[in-house]
CHARMM internal coordinates of N, CA and C (Angstrom, degrees):
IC EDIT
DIST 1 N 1 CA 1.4339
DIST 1 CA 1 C 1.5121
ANGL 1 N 1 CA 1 C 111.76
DIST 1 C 2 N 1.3623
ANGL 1 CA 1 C 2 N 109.60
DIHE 1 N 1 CA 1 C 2 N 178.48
DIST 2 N 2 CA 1.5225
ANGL 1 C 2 N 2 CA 110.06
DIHE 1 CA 1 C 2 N 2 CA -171.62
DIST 2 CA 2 C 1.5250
ANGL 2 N 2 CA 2 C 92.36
DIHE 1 C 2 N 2 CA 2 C -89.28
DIST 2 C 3 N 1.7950
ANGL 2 CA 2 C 3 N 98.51
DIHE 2 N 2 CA 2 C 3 N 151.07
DIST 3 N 3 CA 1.5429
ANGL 2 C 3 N 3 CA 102.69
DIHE 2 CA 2 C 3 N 3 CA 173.53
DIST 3 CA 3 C 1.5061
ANGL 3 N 3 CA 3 C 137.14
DIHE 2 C 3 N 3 CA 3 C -76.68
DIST 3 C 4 N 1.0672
ANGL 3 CA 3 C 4 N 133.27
DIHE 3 N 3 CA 3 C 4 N 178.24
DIST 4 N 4 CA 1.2272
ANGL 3 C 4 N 4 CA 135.54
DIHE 3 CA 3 C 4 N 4 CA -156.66
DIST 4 CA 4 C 1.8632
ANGL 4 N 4 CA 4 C 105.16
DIHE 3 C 4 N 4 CA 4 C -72.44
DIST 4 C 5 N 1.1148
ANGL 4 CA 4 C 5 N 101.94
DIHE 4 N 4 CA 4 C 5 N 148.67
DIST 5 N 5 CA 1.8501
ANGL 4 C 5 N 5 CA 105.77
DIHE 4 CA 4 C 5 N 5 CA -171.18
DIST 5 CA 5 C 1.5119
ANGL 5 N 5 CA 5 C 113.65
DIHE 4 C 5 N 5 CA 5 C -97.26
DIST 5 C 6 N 1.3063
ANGL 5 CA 5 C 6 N 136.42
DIHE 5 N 5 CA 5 C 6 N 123.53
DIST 6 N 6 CA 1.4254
ANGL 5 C 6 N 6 CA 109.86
DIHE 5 CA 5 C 6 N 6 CA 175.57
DIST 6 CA 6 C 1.7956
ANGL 6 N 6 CA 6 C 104.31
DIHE 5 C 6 N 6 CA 6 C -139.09
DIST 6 C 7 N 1.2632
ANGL 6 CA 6 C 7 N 100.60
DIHE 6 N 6 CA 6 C 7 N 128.05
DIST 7 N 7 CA 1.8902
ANGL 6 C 7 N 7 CA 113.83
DIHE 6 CA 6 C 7 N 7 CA -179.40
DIST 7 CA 7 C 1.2914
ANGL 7 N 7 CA 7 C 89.99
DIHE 6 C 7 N 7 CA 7 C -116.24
DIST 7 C 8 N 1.3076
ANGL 7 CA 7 C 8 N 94.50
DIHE 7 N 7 CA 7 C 8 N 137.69
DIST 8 N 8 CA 1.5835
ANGL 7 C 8 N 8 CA 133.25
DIHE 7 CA 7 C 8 N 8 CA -172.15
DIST 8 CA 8 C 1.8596
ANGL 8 N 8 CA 8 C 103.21
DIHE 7 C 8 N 8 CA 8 C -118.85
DIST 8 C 9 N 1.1119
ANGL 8 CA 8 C 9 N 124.11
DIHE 8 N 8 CA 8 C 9 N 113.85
DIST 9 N 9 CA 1.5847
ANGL 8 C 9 N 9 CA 113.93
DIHE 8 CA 8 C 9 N 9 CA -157.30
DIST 9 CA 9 C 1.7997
ANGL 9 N 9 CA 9 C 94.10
DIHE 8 C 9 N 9 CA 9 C -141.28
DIST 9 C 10 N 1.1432
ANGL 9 CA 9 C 10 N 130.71
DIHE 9 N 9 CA 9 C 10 N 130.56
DIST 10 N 10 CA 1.1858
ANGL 9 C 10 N 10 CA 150.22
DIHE 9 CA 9 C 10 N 10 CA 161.30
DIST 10 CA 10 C 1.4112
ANGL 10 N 10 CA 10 C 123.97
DIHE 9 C 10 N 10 CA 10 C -79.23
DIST 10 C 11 N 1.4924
ANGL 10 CA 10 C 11 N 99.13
DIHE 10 N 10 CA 10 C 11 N 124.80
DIST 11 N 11 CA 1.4741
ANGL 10 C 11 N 11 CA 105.83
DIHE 10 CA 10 C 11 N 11 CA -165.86
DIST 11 CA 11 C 1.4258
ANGL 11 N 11 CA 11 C 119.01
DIHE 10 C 11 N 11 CA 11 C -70.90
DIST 11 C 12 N 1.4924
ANGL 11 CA 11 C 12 N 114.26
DIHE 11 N 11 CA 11 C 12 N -16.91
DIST 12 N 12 CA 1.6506
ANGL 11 C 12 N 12 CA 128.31
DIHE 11 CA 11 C 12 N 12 CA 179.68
DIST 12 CA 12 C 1.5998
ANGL 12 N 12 CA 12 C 100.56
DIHE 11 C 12 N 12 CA 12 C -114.41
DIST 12 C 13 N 0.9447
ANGL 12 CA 12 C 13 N 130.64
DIHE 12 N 12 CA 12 C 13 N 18.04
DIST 13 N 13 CA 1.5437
ANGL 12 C 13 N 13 CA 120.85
DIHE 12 CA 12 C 13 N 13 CA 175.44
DIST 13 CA 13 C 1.4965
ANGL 13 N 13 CA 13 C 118.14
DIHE 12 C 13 N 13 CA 13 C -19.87
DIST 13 C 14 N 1.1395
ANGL 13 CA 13 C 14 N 143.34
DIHE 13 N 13 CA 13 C 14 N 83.30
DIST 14 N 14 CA 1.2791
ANGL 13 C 14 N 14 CA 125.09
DIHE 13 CA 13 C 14 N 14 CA 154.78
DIST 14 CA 14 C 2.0385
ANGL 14 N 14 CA 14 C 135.57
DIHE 13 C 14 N 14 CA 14 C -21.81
DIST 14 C 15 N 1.2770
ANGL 14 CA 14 C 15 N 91.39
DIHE 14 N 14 CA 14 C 15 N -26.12
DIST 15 N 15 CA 1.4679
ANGL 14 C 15 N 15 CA 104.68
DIHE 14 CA 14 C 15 N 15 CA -173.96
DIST 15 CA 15 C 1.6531
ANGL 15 N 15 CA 15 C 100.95
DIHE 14 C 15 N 15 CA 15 C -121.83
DIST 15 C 16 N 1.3345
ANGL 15 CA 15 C 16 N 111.21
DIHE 15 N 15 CA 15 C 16 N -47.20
DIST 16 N 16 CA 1.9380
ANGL 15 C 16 N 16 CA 105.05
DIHE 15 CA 15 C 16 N 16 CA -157.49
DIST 16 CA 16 C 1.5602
ANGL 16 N 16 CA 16 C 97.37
DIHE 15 C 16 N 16 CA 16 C -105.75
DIST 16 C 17 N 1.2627
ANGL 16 CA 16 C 17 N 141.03
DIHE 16 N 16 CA 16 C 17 N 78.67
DIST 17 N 17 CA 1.3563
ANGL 16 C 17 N 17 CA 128.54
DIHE 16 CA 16 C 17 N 17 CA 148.00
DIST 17 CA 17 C 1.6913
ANGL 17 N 17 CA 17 C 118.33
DIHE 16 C 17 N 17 CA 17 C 7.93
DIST 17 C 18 N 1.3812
ANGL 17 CA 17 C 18 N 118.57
DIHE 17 N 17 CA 17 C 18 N 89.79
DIST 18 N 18 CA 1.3857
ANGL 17 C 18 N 18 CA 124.18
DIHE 17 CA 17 C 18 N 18 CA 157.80
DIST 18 CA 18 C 1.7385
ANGL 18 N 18 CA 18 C 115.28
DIHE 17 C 18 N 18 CA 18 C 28.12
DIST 18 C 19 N 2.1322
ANGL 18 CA 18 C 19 N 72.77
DIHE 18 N 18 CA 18 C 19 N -95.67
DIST 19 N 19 CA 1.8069
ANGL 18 C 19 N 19 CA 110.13
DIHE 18 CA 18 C 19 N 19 CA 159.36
DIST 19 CA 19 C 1.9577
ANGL 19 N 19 CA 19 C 103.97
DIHE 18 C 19 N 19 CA 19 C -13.99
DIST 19 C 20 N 0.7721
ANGL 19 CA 19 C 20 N 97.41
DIHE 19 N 19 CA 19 C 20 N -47.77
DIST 20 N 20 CA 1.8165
ANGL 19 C 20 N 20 CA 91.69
DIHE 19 CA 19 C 20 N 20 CA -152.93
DIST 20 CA 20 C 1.6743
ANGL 20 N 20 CA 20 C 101.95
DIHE 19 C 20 N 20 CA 20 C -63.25
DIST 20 C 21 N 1.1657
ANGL 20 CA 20 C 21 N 91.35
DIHE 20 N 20 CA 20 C 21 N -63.90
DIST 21 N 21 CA 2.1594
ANGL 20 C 21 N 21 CA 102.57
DIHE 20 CA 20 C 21 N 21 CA 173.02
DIST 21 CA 21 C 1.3492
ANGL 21 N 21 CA 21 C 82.16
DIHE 20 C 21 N 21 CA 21 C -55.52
DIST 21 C 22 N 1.0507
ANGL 21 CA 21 C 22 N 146.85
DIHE 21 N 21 CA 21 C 22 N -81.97
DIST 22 N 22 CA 1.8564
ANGL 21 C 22 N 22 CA 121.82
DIHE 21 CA 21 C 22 N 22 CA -152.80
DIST 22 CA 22 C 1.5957
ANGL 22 N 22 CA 22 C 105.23
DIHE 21 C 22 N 22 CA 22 C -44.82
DIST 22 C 23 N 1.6495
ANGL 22 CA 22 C 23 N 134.56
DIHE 22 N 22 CA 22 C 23 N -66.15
DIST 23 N 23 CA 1.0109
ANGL 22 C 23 N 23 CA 115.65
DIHE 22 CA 22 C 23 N 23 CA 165.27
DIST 23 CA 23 C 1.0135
ANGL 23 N 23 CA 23 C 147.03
DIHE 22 C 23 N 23 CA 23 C -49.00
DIST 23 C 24 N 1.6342
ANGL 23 CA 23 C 24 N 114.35
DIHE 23 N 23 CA 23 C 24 N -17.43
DIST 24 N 24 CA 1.9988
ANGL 23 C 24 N 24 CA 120.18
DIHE 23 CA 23 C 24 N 24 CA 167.96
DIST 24 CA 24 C 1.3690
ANGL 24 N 24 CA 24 C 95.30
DIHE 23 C 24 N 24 CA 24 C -65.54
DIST 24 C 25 N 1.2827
ANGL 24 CA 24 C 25 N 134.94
DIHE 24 N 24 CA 24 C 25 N -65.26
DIST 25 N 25 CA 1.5211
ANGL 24 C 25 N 25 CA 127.71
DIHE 24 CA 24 C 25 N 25 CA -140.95
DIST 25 CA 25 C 1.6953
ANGL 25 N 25 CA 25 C 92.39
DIHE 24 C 25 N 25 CA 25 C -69.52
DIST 25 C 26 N 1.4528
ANGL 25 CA 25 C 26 N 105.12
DIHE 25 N 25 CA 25 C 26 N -35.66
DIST 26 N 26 CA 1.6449
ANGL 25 C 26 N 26 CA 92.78
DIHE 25 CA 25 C 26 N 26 CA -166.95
DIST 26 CA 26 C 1.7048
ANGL 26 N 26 CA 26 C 110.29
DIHE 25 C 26 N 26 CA 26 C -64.08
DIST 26 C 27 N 1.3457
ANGL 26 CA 26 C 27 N 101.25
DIHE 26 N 26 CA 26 C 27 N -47.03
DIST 27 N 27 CA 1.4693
ANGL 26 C 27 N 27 CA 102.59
DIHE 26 CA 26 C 27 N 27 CA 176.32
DIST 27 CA 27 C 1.4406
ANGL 27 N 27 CA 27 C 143.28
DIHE 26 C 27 N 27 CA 27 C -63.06
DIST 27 C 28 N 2.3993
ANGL 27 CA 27 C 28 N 91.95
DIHE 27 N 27 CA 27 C 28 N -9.49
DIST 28 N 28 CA 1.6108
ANGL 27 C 28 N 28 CA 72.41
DIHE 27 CA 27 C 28 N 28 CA 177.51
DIST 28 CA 28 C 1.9603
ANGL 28 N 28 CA 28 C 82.45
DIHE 27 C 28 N 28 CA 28 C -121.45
DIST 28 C 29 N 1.1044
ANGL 28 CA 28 C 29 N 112.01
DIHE 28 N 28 CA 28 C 29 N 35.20
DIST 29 N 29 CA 1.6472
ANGL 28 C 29 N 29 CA 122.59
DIHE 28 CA 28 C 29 N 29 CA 168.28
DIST 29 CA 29 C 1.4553
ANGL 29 N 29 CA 29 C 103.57
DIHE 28 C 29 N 29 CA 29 C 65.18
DIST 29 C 30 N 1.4291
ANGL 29 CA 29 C 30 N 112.45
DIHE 29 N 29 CA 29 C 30 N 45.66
DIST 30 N 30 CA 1.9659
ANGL 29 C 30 N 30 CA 112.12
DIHE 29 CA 29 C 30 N 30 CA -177.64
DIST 30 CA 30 C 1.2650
ANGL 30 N 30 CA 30 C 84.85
DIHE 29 C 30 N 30 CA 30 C -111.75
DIST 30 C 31 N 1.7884
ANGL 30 CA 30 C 31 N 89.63
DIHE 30 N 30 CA 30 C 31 N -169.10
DIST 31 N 31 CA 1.3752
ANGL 30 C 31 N 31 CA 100.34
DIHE 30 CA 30 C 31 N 31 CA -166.27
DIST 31 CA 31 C 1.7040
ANGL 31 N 31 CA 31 C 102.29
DIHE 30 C 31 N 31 CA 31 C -117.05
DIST 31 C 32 N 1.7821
ANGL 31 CA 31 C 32 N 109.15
DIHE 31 N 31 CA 31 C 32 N 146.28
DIST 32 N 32 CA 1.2789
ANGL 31 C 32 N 32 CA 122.89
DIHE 31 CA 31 C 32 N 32 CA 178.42
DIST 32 CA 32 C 1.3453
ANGL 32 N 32 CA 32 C 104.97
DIHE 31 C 32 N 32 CA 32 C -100.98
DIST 32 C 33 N 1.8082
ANGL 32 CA 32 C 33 N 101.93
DIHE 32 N 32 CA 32 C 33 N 122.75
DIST 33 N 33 CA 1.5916
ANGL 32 C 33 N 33 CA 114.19
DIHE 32 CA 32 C 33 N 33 CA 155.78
DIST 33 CA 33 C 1.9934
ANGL 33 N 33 CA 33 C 106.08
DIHE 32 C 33 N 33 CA 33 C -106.00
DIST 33 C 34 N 0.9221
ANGL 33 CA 33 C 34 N 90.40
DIHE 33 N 33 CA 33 C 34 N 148.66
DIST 34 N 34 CA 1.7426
ANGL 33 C 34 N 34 CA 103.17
DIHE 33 CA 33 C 34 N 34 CA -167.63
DIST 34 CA 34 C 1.7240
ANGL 34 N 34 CA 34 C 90.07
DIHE 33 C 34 N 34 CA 34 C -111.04
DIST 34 C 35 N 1.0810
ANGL 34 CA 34 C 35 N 97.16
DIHE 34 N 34 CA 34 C 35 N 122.23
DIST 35 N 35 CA 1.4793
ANGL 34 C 35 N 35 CA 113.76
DIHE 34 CA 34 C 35 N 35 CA 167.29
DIST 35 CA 35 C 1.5854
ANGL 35 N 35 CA 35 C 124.11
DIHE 34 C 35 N 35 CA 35 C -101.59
DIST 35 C 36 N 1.7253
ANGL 35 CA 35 C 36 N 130.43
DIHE 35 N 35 CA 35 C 36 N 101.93
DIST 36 N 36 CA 1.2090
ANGL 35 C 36 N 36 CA 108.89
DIHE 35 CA 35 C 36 N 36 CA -148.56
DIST 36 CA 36 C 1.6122
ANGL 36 N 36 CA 36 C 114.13
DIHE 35 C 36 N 36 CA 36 C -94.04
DIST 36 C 37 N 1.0666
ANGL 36 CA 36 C 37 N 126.77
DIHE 36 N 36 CA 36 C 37 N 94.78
DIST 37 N 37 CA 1.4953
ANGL 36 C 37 N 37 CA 124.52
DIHE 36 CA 36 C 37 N 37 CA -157.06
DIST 37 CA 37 C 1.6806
ANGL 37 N 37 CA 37 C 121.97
DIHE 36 C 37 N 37 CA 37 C 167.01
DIST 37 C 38 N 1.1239
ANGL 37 CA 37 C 38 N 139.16
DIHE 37 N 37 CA 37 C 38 N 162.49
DIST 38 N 38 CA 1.1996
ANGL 37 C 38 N 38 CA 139.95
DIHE 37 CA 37 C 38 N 38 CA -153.44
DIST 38 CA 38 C 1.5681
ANGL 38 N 38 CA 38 C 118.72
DIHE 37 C 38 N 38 CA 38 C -109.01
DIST 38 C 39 N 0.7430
ANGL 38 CA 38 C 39 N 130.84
DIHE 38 N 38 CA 38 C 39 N 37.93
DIST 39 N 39 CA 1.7750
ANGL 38 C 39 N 39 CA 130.05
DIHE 38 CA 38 C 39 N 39 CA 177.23
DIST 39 CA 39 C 2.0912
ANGL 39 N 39 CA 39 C 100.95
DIHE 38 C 39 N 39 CA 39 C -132.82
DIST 39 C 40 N 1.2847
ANGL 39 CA 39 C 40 N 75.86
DIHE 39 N 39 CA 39 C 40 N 151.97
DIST 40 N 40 CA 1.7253
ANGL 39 C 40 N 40 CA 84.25
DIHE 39 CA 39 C 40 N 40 CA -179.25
DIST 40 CA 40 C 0.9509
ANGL 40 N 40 CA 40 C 115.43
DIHE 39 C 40 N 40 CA 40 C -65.20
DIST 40 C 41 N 1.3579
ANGL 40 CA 40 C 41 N 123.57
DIHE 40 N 40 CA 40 C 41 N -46.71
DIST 41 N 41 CA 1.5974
ANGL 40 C 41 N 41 CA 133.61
DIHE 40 CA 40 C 41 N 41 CA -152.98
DIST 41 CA 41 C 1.2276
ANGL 41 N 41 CA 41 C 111.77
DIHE 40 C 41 N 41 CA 41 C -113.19
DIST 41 C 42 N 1.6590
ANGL 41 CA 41 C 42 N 137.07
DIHE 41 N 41 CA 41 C 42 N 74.71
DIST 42 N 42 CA 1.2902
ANGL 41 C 42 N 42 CA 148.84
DIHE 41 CA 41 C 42 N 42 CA 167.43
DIST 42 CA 42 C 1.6548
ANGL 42 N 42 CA 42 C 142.21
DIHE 41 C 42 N 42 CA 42 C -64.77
DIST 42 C 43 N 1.5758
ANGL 42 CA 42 C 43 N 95.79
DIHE 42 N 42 CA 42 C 43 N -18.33
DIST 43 N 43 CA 1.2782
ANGL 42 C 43 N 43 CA 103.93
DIHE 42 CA 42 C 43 N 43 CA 174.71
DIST 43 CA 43 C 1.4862
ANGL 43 N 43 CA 43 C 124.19
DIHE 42 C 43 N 43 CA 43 C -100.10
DIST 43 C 44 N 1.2394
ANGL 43 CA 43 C 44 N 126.51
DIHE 43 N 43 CA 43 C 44 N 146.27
DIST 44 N 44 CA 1.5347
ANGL 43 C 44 N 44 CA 134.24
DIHE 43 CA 43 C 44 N 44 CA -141.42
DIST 44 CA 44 C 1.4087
ANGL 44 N 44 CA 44 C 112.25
DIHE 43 C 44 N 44 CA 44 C 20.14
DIST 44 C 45 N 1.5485
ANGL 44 CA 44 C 45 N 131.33
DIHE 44 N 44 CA 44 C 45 N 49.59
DIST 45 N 45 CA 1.2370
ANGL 44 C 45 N 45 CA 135.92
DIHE 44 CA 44 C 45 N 45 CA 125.32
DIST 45 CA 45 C 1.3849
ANGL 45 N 45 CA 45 C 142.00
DIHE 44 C 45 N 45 CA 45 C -53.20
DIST 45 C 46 N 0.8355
ANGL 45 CA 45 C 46 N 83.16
DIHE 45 N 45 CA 45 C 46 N -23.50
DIST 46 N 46 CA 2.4354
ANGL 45 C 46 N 46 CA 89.23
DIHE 45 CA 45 C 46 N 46 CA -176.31
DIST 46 CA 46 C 1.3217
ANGL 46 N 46 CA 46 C 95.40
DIHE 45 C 46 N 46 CA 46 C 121.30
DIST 46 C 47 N 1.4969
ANGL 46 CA 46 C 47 N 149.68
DIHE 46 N 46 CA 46 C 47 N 31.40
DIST 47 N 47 CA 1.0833
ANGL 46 C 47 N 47 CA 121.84
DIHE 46 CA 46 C 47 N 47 CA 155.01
DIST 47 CA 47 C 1.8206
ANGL 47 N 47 CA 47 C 108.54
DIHE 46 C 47 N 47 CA 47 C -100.08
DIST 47 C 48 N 0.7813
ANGL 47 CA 47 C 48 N 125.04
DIHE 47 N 47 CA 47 C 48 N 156.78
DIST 48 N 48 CA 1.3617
ANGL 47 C 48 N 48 CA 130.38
DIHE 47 CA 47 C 48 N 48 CA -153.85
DIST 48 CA 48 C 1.4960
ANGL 48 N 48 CA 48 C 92.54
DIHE 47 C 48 N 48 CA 48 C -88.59
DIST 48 C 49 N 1.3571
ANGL 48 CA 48 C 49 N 111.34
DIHE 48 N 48 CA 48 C 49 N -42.81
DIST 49 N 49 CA 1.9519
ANGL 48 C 49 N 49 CA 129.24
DIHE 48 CA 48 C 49 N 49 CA -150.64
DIST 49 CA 49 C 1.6871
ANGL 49 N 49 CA 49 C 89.02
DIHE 48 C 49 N 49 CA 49 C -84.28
DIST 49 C 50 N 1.2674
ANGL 49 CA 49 C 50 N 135.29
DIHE 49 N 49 CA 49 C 50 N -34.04
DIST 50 N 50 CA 1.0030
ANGL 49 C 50 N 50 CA 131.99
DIHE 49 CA 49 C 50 N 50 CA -176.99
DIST 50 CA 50 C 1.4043
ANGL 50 N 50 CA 50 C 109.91
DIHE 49 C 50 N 50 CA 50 C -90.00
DIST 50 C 51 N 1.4230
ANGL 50 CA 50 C 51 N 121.48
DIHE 50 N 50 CA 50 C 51 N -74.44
DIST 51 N 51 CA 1.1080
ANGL 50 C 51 N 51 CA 124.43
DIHE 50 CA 50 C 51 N 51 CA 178.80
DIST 51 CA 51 C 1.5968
ANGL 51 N 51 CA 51 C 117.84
DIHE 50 C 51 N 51 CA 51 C -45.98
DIST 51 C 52 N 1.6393
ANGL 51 CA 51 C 52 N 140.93
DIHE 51 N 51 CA 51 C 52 N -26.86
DIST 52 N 52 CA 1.8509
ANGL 51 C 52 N 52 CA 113.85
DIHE 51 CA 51 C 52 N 52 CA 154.36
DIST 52 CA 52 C 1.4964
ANGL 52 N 52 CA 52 C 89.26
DIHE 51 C 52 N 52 CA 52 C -80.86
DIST 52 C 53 N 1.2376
ANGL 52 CA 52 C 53 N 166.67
DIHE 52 N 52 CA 52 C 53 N -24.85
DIST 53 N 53 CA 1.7570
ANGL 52 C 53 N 53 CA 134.27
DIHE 52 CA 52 C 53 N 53 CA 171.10
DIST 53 CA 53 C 1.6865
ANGL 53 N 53 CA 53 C 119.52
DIHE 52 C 53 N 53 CA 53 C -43.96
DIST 53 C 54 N 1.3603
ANGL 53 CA 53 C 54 N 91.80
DIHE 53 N 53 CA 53 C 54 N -48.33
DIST 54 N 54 CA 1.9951
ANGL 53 C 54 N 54 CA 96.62
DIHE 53 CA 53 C 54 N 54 CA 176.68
DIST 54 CA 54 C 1.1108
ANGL 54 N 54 CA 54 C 104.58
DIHE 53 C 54 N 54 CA 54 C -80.29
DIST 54 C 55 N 1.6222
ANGL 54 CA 54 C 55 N 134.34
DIHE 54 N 54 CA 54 C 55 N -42.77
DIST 55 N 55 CA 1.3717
ANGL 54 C 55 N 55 CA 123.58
DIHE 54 CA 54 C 55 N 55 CA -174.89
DIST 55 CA 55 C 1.2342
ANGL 55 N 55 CA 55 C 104.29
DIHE 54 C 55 N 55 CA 55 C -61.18
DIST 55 C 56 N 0.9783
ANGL 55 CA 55 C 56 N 147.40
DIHE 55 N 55 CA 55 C 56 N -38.54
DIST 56 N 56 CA 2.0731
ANGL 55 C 56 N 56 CA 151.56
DIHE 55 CA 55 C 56 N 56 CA -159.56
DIST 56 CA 56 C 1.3451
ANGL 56 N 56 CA 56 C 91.71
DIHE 55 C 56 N 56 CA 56 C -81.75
DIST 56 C 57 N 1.6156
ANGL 56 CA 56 C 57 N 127.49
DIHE 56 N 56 CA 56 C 57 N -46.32
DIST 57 N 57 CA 1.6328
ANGL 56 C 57 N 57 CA 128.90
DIHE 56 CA 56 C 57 N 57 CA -173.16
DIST 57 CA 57 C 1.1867
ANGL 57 N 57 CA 57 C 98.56
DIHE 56 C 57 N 57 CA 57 C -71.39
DIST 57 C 58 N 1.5109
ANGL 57 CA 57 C 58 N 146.30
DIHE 57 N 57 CA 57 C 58 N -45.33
DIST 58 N 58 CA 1.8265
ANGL 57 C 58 N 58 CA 147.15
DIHE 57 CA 57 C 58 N 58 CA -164.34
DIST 58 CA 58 C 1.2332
ANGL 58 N 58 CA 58 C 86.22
DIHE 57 C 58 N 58 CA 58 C -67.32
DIST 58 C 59 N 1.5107
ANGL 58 CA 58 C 59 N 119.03
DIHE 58 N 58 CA 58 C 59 N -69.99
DIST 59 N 59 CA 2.0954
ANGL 58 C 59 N 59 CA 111.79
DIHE 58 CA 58 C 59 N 59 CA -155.52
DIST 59 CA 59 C 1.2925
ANGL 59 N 59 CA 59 C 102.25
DIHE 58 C 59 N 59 CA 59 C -98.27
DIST 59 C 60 N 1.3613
ANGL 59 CA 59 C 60 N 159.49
DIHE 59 N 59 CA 59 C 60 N 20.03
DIST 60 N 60 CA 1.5971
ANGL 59 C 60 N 60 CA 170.76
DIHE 59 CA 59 C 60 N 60 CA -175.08
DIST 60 CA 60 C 1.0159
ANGL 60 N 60 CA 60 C 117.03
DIHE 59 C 60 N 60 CA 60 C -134.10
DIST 60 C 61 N 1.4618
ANGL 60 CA 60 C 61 N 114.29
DIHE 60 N 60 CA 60 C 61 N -34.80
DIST 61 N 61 CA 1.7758
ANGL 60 C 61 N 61 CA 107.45
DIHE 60 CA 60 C 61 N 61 CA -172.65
DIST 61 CA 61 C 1.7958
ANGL 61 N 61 CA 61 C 100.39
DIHE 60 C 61 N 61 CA 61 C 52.17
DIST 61 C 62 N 1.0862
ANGL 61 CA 61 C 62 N 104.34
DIHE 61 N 61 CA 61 C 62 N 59.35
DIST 62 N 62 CA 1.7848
ANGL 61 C 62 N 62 CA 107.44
DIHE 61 CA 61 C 62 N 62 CA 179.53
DIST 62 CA 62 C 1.6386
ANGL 62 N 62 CA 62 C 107.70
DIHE 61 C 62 N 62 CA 62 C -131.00
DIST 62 C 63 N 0.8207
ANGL 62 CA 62 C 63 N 135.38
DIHE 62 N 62 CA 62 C 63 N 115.09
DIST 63 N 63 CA 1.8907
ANGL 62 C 63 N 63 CA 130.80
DIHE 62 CA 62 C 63 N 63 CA 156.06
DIST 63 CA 63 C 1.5573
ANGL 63 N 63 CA 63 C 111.17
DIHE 62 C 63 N 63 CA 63 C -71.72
DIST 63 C 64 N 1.1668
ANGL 63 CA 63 C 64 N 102.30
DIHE 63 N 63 CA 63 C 64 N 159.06
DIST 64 N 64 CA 1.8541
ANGL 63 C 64 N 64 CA 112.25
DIHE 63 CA 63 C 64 N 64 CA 164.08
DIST 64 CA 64 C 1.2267
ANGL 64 N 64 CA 64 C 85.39
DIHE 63 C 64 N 64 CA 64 C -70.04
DIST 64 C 65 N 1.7464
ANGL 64 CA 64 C 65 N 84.51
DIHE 64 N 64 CA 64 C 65 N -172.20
DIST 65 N 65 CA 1.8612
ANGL 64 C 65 N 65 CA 133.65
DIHE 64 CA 64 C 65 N 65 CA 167.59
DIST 65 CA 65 C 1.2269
ANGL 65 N 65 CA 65 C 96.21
DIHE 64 C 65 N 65 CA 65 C -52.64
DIST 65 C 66 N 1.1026
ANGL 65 CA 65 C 66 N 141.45
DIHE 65 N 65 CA 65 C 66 N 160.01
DIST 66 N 66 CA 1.3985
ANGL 65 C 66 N 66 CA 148.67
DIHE 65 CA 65 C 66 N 66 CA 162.50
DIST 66 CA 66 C 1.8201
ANGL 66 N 66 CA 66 C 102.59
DIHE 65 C 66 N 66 CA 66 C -80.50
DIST 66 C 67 N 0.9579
ANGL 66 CA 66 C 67 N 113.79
DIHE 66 N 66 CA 66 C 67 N 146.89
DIST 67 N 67 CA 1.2442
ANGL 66 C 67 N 67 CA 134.57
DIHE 66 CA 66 C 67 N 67 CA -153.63
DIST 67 CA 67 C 1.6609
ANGL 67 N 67 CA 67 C 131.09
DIHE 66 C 67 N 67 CA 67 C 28.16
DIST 67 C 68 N 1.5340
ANGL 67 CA 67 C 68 N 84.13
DIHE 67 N 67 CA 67 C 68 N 51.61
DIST 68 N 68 CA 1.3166
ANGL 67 C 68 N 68 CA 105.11
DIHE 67 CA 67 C 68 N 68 CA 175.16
DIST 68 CA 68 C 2.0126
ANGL 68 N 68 CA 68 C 112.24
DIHE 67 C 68 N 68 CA 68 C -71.88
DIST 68 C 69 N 1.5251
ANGL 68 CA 68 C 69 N 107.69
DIHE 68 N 68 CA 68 C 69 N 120.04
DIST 69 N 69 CA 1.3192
ANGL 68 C 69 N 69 CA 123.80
DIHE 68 CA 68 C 69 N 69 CA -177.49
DIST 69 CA 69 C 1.5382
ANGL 69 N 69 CA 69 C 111.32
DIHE 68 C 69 N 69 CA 69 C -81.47
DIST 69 C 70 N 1.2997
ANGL 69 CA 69 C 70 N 131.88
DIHE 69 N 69 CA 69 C 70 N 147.31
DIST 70 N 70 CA 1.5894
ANGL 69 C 70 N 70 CA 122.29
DIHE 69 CA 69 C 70 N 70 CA 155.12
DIST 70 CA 70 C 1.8534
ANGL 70 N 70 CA 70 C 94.99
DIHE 69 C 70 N 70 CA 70 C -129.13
END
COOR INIT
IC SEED 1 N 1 CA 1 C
IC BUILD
């Protein structure tokens, strides 16, 4: 089967409305991590909480818990 889905969505997006990653993951049945903070681009930035979630998803093909927060 196809592998596991994971959207990573920012609660202050300057550009992507929150809302939107809550409706991608729901619609294509992946999993939402909530990033709490304001810049678009969160992954392999320097946050620690984000960056091992995507690193474990690139070489694991693994998601968190579902409504996993950083």
């Amino acid at each position: 089967g196809l592998p596991p889905i994971l959207v990573v969505s920012t609660t202050n997006d300057p550009a992507t409305p929150y809302q939107a990653g809550v409706d991608l993951a729901r619609q294509l049945g992946g999993t939402l991590v909530t990033f709490e903070g304001t810049q678009h681009t969160v992954a392999l930035q320097g946050d620690s909480c984000i960056d091992d979630i995507v690193t474990r998803y690139l070489v694991d093909v693994t998601v968190p818990s579902p409504d996993t927060r950083c």
